[in-house]
N, CA, C and O atoms as a GROMACS GRO file, in nm:
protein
  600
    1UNK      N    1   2.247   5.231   0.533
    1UNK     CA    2   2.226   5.154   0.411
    1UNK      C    3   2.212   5.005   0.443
    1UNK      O    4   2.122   4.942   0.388
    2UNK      N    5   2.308   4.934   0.542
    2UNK     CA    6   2.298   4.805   0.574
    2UNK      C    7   2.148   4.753   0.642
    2UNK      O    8   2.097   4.644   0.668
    3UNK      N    9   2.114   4.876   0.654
    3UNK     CA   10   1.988   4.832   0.777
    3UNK      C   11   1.902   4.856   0.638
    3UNK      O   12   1.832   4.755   0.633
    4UNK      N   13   1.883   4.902   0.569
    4UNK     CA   14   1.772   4.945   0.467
    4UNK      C   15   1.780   4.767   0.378
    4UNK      O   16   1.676   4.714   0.340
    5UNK      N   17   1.885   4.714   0.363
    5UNK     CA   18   1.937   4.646   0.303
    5UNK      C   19   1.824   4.512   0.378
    5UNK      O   20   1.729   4.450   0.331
    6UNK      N   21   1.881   4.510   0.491
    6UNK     CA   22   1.858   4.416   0.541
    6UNK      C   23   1.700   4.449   0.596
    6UNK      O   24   1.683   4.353   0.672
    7UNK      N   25   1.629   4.495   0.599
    7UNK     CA   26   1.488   4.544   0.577
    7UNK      C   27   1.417   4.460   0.485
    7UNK      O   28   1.337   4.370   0.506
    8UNK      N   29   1.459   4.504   0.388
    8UNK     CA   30   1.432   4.517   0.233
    8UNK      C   31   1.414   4.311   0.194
    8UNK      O   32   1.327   4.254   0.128
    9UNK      N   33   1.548   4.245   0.277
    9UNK     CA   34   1.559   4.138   0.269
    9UNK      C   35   1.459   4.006   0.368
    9UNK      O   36   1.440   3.886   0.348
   10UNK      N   37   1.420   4.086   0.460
   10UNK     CA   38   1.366   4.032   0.536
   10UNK      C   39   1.181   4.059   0.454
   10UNK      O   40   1.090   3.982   0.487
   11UNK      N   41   1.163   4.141   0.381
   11UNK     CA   42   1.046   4.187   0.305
   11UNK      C   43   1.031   4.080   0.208
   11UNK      O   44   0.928   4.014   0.194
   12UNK      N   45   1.140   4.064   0.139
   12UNK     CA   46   1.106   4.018   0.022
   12UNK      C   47   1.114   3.861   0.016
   12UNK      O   48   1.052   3.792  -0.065
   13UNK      N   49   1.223   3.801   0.141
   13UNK     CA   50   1.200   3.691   0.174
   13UNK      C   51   1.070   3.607   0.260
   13UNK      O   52   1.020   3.501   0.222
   14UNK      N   53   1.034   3.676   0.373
   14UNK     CA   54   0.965   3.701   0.509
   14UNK      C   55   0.810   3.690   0.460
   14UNK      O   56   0.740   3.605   0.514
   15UNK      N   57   0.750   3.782   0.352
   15UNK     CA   58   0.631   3.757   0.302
   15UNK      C   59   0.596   3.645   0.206
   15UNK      O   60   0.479   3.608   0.195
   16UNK      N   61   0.692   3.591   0.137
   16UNK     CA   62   0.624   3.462   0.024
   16UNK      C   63   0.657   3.389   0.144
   16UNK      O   64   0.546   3.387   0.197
   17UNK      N   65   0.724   3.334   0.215
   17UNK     CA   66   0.763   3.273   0.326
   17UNK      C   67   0.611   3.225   0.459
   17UNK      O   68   0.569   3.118   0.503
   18UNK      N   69   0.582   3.341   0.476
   18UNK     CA   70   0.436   3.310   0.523
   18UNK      C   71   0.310   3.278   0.453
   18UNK      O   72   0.219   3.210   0.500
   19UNK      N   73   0.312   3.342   0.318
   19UNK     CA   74   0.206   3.295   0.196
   19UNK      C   75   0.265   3.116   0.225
   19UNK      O   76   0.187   3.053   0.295
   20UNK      N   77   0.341   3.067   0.197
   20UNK     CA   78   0.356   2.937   0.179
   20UNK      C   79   0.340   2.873   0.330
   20UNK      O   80   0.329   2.751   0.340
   21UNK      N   81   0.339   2.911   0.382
   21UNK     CA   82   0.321   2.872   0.540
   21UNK      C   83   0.123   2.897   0.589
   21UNK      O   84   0.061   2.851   0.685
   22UNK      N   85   0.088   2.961   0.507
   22UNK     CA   86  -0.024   2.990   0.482
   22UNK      C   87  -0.069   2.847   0.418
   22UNK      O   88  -0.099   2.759   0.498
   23UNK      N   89  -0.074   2.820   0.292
   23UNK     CA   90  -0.090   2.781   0.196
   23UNK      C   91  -0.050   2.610   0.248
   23UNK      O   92  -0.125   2.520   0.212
   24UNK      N   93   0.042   2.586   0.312
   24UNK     CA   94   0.043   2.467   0.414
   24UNK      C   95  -0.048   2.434   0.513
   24UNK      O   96  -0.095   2.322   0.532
   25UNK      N   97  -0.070   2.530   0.572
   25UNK     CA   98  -0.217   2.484   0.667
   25UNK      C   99  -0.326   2.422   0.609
   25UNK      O  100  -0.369   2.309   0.634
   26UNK      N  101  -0.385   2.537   0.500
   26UNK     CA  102  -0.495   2.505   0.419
   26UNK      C  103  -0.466   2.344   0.393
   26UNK      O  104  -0.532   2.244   0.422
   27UNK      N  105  -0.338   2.362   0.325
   27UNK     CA  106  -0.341   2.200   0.270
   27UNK      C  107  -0.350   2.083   0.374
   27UNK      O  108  -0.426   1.986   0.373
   28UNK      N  109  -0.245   2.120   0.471
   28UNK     CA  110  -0.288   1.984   0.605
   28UNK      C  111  -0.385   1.983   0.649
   28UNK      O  112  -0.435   1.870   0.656
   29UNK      N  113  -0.475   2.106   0.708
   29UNK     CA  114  -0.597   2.056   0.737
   29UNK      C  115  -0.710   2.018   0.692
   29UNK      O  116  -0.815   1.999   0.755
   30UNK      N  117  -0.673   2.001   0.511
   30UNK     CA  118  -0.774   1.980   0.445
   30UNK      C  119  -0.744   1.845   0.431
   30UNK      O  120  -0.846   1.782   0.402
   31UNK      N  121  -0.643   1.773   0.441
   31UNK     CA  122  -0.630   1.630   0.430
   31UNK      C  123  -0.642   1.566   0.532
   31UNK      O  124  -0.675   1.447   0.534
   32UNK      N  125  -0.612   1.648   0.649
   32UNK     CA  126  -0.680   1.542   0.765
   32UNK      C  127  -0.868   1.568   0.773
   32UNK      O  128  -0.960   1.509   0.830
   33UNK      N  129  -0.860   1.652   0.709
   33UNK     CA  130  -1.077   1.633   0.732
   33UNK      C  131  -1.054   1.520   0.619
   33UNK      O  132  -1.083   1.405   0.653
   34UNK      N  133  -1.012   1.537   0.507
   34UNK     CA  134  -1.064   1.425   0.376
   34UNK      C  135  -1.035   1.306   0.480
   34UNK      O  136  -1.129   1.245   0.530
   35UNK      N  137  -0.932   1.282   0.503
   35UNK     CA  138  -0.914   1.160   0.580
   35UNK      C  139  -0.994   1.106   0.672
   35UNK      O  140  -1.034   0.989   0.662
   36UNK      N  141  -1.028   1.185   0.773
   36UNK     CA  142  -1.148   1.161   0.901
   36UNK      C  143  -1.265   1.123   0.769
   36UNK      O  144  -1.296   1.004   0.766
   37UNK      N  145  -1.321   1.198   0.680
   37UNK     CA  146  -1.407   1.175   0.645
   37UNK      C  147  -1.449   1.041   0.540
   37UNK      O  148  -1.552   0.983   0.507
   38UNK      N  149  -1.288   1.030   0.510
   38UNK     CA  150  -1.324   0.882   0.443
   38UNK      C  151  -1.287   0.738   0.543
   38UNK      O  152  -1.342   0.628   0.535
   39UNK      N  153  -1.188   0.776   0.626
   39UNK     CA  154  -1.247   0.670   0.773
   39UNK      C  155  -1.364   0.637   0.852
   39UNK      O  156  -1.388   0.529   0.907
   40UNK      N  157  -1.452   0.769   0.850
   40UNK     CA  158  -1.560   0.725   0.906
   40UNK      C  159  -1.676   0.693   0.813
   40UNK      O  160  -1.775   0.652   0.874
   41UNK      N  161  -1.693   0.703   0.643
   41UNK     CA  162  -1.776   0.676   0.576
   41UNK      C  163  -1.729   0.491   0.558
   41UNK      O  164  -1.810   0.399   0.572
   42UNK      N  165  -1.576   0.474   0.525
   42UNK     CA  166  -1.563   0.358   0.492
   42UNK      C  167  -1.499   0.254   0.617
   42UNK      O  168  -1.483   0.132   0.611
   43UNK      N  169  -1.475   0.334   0.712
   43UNK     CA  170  -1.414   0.279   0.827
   43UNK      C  171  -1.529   0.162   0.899
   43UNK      O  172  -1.652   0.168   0.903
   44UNK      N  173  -1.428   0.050   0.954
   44UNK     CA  174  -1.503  -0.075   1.061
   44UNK      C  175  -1.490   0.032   1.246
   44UNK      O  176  -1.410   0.107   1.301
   45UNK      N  177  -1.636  -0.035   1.275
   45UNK     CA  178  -1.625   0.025   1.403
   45UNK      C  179  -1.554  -0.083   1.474
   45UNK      O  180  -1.550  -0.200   1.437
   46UNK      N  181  -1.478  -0.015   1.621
   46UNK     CA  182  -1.470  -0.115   1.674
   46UNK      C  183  -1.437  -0.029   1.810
   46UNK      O  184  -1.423   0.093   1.798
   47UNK      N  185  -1.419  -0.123   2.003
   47UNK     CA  186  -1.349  -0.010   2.116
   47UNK      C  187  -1.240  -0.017   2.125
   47UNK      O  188  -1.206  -0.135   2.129
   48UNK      N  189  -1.132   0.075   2.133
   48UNK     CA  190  -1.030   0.065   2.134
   48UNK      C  191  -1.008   0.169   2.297
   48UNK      O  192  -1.088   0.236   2.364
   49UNK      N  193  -0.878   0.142   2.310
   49UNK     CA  194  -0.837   0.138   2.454
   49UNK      C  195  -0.732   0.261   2.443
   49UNK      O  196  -0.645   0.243   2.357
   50UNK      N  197  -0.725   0.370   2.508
   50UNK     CA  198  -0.634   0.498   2.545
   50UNK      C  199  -0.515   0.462   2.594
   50UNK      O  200  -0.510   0.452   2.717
   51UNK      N  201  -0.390   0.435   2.516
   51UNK     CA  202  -0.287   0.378   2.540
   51UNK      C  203  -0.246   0.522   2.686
   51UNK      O  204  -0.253   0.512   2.808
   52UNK      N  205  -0.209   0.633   2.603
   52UNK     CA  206  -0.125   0.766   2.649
   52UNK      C  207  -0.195   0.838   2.585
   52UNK      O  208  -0.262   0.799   2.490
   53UNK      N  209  -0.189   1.038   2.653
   53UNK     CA  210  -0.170   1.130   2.559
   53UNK      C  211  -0.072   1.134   2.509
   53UNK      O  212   0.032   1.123   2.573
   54UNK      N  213  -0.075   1.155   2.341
   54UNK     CA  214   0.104   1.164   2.268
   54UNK      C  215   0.105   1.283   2.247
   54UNK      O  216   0.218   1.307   2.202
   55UNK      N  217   0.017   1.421   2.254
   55UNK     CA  218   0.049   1.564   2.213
   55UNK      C  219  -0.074   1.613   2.232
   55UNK      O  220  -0.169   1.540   2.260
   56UNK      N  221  -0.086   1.773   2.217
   56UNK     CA  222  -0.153   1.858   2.267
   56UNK      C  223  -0.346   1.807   2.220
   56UNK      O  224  -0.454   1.809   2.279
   57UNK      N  225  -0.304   1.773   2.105
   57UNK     CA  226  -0.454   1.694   2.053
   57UNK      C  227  -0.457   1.563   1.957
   57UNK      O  228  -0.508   1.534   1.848
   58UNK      N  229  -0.363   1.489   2.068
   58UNK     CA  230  -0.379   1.335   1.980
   58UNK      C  231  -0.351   1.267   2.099
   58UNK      O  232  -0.288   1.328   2.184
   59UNK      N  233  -0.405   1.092   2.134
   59UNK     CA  234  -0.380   1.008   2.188
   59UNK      C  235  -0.350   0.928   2.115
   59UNK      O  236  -0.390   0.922   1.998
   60UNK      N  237  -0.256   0.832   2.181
   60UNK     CA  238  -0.260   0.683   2.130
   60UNK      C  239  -0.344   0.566   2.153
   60UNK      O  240  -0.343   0.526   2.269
   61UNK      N  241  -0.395   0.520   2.094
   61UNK     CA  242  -0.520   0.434   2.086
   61UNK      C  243  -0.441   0.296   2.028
   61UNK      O  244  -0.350   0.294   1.946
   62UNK      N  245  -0.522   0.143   2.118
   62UNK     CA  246  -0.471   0.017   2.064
   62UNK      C  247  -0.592  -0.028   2.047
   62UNK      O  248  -0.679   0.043   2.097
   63UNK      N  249  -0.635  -0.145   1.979
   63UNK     CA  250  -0.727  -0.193   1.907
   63UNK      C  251  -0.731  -0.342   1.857
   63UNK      O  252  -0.626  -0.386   1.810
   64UNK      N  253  -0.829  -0.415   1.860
   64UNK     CA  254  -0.830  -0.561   1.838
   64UNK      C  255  -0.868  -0.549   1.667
   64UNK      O  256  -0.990  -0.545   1.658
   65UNK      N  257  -0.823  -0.544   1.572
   65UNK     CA  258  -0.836  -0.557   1.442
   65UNK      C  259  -0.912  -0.687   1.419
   65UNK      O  260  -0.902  -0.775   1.504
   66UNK      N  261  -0.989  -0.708   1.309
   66UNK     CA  262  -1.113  -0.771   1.241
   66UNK      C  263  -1.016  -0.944   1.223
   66UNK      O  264  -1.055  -1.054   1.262
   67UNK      N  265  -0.902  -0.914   1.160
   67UNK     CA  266  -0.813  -1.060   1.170
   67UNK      C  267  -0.717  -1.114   1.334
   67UNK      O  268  -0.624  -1.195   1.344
   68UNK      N  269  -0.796  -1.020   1.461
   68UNK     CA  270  -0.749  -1.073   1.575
   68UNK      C  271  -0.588  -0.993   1.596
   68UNK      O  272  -0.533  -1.012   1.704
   69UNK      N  273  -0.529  -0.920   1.509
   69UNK     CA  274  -0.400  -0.852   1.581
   69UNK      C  275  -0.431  -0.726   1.638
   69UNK      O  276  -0.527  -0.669   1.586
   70UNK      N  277  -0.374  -0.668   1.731
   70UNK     CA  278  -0.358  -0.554   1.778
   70UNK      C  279  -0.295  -0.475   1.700
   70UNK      O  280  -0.210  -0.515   1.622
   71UNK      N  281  -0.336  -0.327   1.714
   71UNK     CA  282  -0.291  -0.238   1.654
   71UNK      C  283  -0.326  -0.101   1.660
   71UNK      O  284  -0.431  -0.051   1.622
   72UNK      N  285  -0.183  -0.018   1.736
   72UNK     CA  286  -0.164   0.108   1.792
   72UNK      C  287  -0.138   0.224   1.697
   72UNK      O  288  -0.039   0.224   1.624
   73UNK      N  289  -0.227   0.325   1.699
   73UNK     CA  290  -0.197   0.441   1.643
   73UNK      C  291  -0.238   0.582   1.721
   73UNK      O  292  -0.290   0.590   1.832
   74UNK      N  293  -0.208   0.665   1.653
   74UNK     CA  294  -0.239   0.774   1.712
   74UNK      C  295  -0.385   0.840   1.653
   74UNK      O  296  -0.432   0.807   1.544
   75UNK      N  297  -0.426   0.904   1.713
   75UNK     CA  298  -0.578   1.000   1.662
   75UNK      C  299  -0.586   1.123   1.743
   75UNK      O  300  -0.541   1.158   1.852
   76UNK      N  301  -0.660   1.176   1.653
   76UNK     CA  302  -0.642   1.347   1.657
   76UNK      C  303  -0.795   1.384   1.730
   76UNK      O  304  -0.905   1.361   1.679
   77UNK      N  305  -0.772   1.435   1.840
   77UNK     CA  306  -0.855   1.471   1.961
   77UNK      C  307  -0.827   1.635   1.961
   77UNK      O  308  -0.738   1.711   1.925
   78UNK      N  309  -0.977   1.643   2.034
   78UNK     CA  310  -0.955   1.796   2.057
   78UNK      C  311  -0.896   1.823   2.225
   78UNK      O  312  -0.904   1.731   2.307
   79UNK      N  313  -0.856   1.913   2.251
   79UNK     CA  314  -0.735   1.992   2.332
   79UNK      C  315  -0.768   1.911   2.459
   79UNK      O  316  -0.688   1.844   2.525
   80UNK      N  317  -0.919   1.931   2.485
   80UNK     CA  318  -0.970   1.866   2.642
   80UNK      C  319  -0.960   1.753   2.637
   80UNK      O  320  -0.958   1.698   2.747
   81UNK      N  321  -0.953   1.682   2.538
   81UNK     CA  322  -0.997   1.504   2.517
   81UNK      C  323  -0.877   1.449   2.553
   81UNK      O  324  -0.873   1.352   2.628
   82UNK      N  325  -0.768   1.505   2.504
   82UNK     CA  326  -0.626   1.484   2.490
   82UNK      C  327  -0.575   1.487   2.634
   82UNK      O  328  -0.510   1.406   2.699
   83UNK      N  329  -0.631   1.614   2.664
   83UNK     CA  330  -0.527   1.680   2.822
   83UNK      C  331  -0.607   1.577   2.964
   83UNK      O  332  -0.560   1.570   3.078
   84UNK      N  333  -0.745   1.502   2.913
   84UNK     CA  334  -0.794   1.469   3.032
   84UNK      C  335  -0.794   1.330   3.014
   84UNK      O  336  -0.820   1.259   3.111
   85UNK      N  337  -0.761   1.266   2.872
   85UNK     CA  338  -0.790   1.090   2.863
   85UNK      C  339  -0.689   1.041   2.942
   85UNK      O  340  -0.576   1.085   2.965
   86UNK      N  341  -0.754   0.933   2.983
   86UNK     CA  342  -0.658   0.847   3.133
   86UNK      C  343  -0.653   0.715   3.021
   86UNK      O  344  -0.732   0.673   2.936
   87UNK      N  345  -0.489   0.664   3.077
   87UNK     CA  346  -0.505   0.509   3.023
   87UNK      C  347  -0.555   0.440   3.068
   87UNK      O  348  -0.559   0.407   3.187
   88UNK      N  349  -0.618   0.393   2.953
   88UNK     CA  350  -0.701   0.242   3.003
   88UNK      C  351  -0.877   0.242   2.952
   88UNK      O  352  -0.954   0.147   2.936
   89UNK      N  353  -0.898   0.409   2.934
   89UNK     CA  354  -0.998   0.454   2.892
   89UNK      C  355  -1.092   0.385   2.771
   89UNK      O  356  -1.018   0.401   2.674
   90UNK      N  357  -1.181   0.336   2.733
   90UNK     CA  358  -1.217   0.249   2.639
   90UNK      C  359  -1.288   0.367   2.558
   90UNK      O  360  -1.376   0.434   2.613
   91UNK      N  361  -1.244   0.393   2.413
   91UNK     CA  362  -1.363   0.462   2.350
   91UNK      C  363  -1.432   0.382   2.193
   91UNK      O  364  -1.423   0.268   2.149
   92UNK      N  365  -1.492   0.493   2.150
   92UNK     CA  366  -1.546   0.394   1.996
   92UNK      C  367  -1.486   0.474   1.907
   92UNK      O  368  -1.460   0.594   1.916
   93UNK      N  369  -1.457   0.363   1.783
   93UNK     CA  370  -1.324   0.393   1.710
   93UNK      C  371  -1.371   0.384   1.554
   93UNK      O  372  -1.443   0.284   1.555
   94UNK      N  373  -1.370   0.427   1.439
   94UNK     CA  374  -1.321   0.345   1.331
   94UNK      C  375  -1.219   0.371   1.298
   94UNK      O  376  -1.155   0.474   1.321
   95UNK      N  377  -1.182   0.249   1.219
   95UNK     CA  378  -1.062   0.279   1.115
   95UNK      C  379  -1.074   0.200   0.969
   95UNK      O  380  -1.178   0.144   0.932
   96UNK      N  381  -0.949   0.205   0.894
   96UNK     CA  382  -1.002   0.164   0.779
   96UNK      C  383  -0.842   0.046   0.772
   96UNK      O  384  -0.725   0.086   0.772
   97UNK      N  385  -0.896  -0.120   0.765
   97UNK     CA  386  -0.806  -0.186   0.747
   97UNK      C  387  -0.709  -0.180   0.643
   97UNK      O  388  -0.741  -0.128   0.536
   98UNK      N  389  -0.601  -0.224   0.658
   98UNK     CA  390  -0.454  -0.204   0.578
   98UNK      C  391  -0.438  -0.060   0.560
   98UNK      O  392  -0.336  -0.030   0.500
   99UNK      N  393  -0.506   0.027   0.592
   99UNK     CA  394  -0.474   0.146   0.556
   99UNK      C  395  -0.357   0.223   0.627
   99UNK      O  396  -0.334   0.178   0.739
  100UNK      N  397  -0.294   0.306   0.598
  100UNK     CA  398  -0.198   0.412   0.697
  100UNK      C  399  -0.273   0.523   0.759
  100UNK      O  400  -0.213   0.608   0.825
  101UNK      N  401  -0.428   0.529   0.739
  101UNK     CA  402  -0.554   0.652   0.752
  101UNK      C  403  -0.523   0.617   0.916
  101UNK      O  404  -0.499   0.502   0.954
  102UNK      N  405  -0.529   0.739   1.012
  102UNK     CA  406  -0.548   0.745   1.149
  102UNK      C  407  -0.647   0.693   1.200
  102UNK      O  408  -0.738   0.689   1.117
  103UNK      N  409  -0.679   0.644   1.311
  103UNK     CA  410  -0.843   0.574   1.309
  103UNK      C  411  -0.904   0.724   1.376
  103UNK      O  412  -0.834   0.818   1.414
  104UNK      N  413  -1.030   0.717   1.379
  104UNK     CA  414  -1.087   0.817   1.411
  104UNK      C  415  -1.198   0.798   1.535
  104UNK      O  416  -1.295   0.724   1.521
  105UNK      N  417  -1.173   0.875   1.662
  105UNK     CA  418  -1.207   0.861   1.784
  105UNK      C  419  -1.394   0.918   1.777
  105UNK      O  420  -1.414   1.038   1.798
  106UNK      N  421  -1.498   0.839   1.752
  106UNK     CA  422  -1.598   0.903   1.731
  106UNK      C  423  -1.657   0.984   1.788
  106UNK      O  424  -1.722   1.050   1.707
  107UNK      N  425  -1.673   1.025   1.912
  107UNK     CA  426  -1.658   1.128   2.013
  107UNK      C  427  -1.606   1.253   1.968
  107UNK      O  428  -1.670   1.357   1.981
  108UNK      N  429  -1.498   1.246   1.920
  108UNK     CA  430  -1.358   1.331   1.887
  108UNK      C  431  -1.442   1.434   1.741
  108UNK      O  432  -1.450   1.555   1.725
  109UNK      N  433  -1.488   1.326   1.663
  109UNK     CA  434  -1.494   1.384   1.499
  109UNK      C  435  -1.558   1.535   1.504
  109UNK      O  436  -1.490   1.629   1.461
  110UNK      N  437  -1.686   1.557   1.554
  110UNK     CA  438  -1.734   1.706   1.532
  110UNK      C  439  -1.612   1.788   1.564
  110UNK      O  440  -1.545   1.840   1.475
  111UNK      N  441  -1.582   1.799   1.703
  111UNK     CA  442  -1.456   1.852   1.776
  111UNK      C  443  -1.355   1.854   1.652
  111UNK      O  444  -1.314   1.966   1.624
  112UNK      N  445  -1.310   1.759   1.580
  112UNK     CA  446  -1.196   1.809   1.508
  112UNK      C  447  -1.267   1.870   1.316
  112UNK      O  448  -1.200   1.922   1.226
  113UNK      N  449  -1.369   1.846   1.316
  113UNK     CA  450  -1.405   1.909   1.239
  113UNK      C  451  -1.438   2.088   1.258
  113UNK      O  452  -1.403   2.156   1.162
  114UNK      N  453  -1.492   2.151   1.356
  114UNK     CA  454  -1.469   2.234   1.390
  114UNK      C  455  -1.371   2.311   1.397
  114UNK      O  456  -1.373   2.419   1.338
  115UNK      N  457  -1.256   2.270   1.476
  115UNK     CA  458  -1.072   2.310   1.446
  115UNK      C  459  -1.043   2.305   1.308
  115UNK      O  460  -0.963   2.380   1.253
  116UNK      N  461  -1.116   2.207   1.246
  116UNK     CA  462  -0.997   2.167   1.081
  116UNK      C  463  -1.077   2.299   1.024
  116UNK      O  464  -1.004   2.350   0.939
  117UNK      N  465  -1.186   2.365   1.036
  117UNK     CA  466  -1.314   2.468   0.946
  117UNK      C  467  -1.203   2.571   1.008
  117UNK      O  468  -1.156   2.640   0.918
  118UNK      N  469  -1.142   2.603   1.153
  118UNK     CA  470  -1.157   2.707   1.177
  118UNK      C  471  -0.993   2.712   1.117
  118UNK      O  472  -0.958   2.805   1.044
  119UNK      N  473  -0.932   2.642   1.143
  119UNK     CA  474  -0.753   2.670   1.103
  119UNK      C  475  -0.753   2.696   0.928
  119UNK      O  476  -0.695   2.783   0.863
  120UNK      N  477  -0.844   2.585   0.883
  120UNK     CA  478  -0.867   2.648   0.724
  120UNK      C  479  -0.927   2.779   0.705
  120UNK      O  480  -0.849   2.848   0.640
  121UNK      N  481  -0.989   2.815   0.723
  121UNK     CA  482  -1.082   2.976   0.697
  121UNK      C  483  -0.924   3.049   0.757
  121UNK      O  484  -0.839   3.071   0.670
  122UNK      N  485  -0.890   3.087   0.910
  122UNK     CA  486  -0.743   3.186   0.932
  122UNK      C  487  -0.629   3.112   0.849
  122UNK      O  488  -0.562   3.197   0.791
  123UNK      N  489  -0.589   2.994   0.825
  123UNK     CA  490  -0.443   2.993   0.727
  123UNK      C  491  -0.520   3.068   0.567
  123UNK      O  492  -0.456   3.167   0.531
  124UNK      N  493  -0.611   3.044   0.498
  124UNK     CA  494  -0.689   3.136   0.375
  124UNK      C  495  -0.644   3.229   0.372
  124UNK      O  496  -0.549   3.257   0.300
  125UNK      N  497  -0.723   3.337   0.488
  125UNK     CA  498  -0.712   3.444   0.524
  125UNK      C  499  -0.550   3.504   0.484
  125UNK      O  500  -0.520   3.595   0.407
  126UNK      N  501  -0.430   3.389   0.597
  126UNK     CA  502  -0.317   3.455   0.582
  126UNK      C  503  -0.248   3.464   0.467
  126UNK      O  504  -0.166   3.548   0.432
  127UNK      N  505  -0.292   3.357   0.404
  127UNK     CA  506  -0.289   3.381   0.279
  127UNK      C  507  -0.306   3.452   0.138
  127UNK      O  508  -0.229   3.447   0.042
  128UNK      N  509  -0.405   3.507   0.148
  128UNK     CA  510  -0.473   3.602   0.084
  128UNK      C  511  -0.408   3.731   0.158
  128UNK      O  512  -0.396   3.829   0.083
  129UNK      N  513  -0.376   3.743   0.251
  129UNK     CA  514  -0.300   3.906   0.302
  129UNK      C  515  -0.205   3.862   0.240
  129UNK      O  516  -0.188   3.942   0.149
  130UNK      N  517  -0.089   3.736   0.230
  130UNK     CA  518   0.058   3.765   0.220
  130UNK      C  519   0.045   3.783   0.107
  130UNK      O  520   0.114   3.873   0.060
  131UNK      N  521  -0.053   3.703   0.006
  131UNK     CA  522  -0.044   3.756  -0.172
  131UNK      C  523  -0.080   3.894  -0.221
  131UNK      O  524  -0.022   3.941  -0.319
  132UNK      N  525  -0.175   3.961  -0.155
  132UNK     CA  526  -0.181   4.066  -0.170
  132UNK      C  527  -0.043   4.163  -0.093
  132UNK      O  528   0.018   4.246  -0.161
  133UNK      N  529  -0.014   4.141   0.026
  133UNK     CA  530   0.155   4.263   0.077
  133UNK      C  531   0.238   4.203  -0.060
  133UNK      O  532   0.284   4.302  -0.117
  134UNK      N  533   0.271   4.094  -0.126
  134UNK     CA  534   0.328   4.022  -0.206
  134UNK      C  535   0.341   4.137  -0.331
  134UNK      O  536   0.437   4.198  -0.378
  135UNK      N  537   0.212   4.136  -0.356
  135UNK     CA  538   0.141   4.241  -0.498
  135UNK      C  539   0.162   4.351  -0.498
  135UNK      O  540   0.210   4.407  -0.597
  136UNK      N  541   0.125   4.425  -0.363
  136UNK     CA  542   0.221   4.568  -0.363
  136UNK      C  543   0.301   4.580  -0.334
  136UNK      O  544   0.324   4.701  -0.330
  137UNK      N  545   0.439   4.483  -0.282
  137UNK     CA  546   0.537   4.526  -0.270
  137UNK      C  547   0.629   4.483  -0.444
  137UNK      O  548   0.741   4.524  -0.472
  138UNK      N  549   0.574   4.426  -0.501
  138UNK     CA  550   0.586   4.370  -0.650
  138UNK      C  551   0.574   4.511  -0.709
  138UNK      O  552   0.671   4.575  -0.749
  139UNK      N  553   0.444   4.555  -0.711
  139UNK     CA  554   0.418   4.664  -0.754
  139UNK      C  555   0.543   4.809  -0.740
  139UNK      O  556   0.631   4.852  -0.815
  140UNK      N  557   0.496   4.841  -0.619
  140UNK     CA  558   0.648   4.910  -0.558
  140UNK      C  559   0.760   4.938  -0.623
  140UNK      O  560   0.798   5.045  -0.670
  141UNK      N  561   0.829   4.795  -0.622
  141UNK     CA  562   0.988   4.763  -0.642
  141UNK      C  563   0.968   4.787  -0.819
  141UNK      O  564   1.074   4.824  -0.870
  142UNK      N  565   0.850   4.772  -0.921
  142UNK     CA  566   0.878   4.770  -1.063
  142UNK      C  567   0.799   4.921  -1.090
  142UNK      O  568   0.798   4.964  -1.206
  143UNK      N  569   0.754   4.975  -1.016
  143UNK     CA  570   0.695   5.140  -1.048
  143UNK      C  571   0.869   5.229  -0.993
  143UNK      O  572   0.928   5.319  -1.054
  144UNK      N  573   0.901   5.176  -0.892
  144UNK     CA  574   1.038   5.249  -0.861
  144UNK      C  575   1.119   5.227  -0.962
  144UNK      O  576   1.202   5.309  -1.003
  145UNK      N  577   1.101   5.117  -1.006
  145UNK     CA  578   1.231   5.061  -1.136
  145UNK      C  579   1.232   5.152  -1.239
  145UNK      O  580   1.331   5.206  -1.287
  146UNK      N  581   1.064   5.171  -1.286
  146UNK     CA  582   1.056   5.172  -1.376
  146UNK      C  583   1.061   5.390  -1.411
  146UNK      O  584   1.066   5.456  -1.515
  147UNK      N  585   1.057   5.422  -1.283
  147UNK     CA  586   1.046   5.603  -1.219
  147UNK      C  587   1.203   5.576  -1.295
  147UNK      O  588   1.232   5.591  -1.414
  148UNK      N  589   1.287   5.532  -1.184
  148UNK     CA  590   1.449   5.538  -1.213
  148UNK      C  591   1.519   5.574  -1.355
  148UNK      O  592   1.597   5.664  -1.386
  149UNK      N  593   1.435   5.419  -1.464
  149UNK     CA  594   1.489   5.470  -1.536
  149UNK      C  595   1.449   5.540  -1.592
  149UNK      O  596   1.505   5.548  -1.701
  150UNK      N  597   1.313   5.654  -1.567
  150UNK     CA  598   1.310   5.734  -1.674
  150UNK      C  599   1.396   5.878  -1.650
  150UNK      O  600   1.402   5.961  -1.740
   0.00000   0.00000   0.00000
């Protein structure tokens, strides 16, 4: 019984649990394309310099800003760009002043548009399975309810 129990719990928690984990992807990777895409429509070009890799597909990038200060952020590179940029590396950049928007490595953009198409279409996907296991196990638990009490 404890094991049926605890089955049962891991079901009913375990599936909306990945629907929303689903349903998070879609959403982050749809705001980092909006973002790339309104940095590079409204973004200033400028070269900015490969501080470090900071993670599997982002570097840190520094930059001479339009009022003469420097200014370091990170940008979202694809896997090879990341694993092979050397510091010191000069690439072409926009970004969008005063903004908190990532600057965007122009090189980089198809590359992460590609990833952002493909992680959106599989998080969808997982999505659409967990709402549907969701639906029949909904189903299930109120056809059993409803057997019981008759």
């Amino acid at each position: 019984m404890r094991r049926l129990v605890t089955t049962f719990w891991w079901v009913f928690s375990g599936v909306p649990l990945l629907l929303l984990i689903g349903l998070y992807g879609v959403y982050s990777h749809g705001m980092e394309r909006q973002h790339r895409h309104e940095v590079v429509r409204h973004g200033v070009q400028t070269t900015a310099r490969v501080v470090k890799s900071s993670g599997i597909e982002s570097v840190l990038v520094t930059w001479t800003n339009l009022g003469g200060r420097s200014q370091t952020a990170d940008a979202w590179t694809g896997k090879p760009f990341a694993r092979l940029a050397r510091a010191g590396q000069d690439v072409a950049i926009k970004y969008v002043p005063e903004s908190t928007l990532e600057p965007v490595i122009l090189s980089e953009a198809a590359e992460r548009d590609r990833v952002n198409e493909w992680c959106i279409a599989r998080d969808a996907w997982v999505a659409l399975t967990m709402t549907i296991i969701c639906a029949v196990i909904a189903s299930i638990v109120l056809t059993g309810n409803s057997r019981a009490r008759a």
